[in-house]
N, C-alpha and C positions, 0 to 999 in steps of 0.2 A: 508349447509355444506361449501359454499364458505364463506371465511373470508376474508375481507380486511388487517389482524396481519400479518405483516410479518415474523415474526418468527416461524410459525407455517407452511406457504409457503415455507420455507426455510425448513422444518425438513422435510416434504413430500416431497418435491424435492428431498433430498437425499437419504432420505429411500428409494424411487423410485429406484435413482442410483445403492444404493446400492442392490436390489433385485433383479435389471436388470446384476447387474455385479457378484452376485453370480449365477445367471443363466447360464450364461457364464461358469463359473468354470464347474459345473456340465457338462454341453453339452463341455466339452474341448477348446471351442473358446478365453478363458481368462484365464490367468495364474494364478496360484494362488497365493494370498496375499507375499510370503515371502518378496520381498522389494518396494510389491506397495505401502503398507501400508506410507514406508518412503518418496513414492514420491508423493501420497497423502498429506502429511503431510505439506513434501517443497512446493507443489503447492500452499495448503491455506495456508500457512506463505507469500509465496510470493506476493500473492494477498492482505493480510489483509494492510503487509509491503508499496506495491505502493500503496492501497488506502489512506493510511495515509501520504506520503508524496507527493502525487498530490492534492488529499481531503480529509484534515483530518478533513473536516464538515461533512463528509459522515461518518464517524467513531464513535464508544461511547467511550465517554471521557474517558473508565476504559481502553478502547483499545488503546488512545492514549498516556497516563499514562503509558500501562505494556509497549510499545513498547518502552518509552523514556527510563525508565528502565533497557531493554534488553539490549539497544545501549549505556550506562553510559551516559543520557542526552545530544546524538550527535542531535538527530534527531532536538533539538532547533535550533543547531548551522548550518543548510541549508542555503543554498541562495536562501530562496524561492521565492523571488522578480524576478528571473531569470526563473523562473517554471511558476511565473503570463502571460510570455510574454506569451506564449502557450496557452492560454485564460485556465488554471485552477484554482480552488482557494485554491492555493497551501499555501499564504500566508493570509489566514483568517486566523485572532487568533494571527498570530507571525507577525501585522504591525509596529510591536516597534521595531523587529528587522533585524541591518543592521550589516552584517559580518565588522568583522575587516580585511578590505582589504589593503594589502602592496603595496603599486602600484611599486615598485622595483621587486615583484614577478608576476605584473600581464604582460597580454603582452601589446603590442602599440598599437593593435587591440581592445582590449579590453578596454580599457582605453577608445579610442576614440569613442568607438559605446556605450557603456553601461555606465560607469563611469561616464563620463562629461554627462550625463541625466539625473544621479541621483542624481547627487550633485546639 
């Protein structure tokens, strides 16, 4: 019965959730669905959302495609060279790119810790 597919670990784990959280309802401890559903919903966006822009190796390419999508092709245009310092590999995939930085809009701070490293 144990399987190493993670997709199928993933459906049991929520069907889990979800029988535990309708238990709830019944026994009154858990509100019912009317706007959990929505916050359900924001939670996995939001999660799907940061894993794709700290590691979007961790992601399937169909997920990194609808998200770019979503966002009208912003999620390209990151500074994920700036997300690398963090030790994540936030910039796999997008090492061609480097923002088009104003240094009239950046500050003196900035320029002088980050800037002048990269250039």
């Amino acid at each position: 019965m144990l399987s190493p597919n993670t997709t199928i670990a993933t459906y049991v784990l929520w069907k889990c959730i979800e029988a535990v959280y309708c238990i709830g309802i019944h026994q009154k401890l858990a509100p019912y669905p009317n706007a959990t559903i929505a916050l359900v919903y924001a939670a996995s966006v939001n999660v799907i959302f940061y894993t794709g822009i700290l590691e979007p190796s961790c992601l399937r390419p169909s997920y990194v495609s609808f998200m770019d999508r979503l966002t009208d092709h912003r999620l390209h245009h990151l500074n994920r060279g700036l997300l690398s310092i963090f030790g994540t590999d936030a910039a796999e995939g997008y090492e061609d790119f480097f923002p088009d930085l104003k240094p009239e809009l950046c500050s003196r701070k900035f320029i002088e810790s980050i800037l002048v490293w990269v250039i």
